[in-house]
C-alpha angles and dihedrals in degrees: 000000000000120000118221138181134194094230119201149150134220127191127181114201129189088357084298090148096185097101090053092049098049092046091058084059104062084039091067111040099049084053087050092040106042141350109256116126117255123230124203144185127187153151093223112045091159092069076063102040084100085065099093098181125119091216090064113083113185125194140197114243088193094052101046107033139046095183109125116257096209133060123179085344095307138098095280098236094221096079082074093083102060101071089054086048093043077048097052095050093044085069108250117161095200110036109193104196113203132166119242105256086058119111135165131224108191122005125219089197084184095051092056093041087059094052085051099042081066129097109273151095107216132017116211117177103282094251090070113109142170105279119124096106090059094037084055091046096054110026113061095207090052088057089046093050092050089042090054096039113028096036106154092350089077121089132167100271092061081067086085087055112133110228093214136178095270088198092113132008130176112210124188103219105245155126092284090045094062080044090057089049087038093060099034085056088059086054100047100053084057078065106122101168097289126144109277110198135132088061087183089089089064103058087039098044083050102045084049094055091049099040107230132177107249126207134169136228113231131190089269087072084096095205093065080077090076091041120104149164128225092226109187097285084343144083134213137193129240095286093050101257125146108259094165 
């Protein structure tokens, strides 16, 4: 039987506690809504101590990790990559990124066994493509950012790199997938307090170097019907489109 984890980090800054609320929130409802395991990483585990549940493992940002929280004044968006990494050593088979203002009302476990039962290493939205080389060509924020952070590390072939909506990602643990961390780690220690931001590139950029099979998940997977975002006031579904 595979083992899989909802994998996520939140991080309050400046006693900003949104990020904790709306963790606890995805905390709860997967463990109302299915059975996987729930991995977290955080820099307040004492906002979750009233979470009594075995599936759900919390770790210490601060204990684990030196990397800066901040760059230019915002969440720096590497730290993304760790609970997918913490994930990948702990042992899971199935590693369902989400971000942590993502929550669940309802599960279709099937449905999501049968998009993971399908060839691929990692699953974007299905809108992602392959389109860094002309975002960078024709954007010029897109070309600075790329300039600051890549550096030596970019080469042409990066250019086919998809920017997706990085909200949830489901990753298969295996050999391409330490070459993707791998890689993103390479990025991140160019970090010199830039904004990082479009962190899209980075999953693209990543899955590119490592060469891994990308799929997408469509509204057909019928378990991206359960699947929603806490916008603002807002919330959005799975592909990032406005439901209320």
């Amino acid at each position: 039987m595979r083992k899989i984890c909802v994998s996520t980090i939140s991080i309050g800054l400046n006693d900003n506690d949104r990020y904790w609320k709306t963790a606890k929130n995805l905390i709860k409802t997967n463990l109302k809504y299915n059975q996987y395991d729930i991995l977290l990483i955080t820099n307040n585990i004492g906002y979750f101590k009233d979470i009594n549940n075995d599936r759900l493992r919390i770790f210490d940002y601060d204990n684990l990790y030196k990397e800066t929280k901040i760059s230019d004044k915002r969440f720096n968006m590497h730290l993304k990559r760790h609970p997918i990494k913490l994930a990948s050593e702990l042992g899971y088979d199935i590693i369902f990124y989400n971000d942590c203002d993502c929550y669940i009302d309802g599960w279709n476990h099937d449905s999501f066994i049968k998009k993971c039962d399908e060839d691929f290493d990692i699953a974007f939205v299905s809108h992602a493509r392959p389109q860094l080389g002309d975002l960078r060509k024709n954007y010029k924020h897109f070309q600075d950012k790329i300039d600051l952070e890549f550096k030596d590390l970019y080469y042409d072939e990066l250019d086919m790199s998809p920017n997706p909506a990085e909200t949830r990602v489901i990753f298969k643990n295996n050999d391409k997938l330490k070459k993707f961390l791998y890689f993103w780690d390479l990025i991140s220690k160019k970090n010199n307090d830039y904004f990082t931001y479009f962190d899209g590139v980075y999953f693209g950029t990543s899955a590119v170097y490592s060469k891994m099979n990308m799929t997408g998940v469509t509204p057909f997977d019928e378990f991206s019907k359960n699947c929603y975002i806490s916008h603002g006031d807002g919330v959005l579904n799975y592909f990032g489109n406005k439901v209320i």
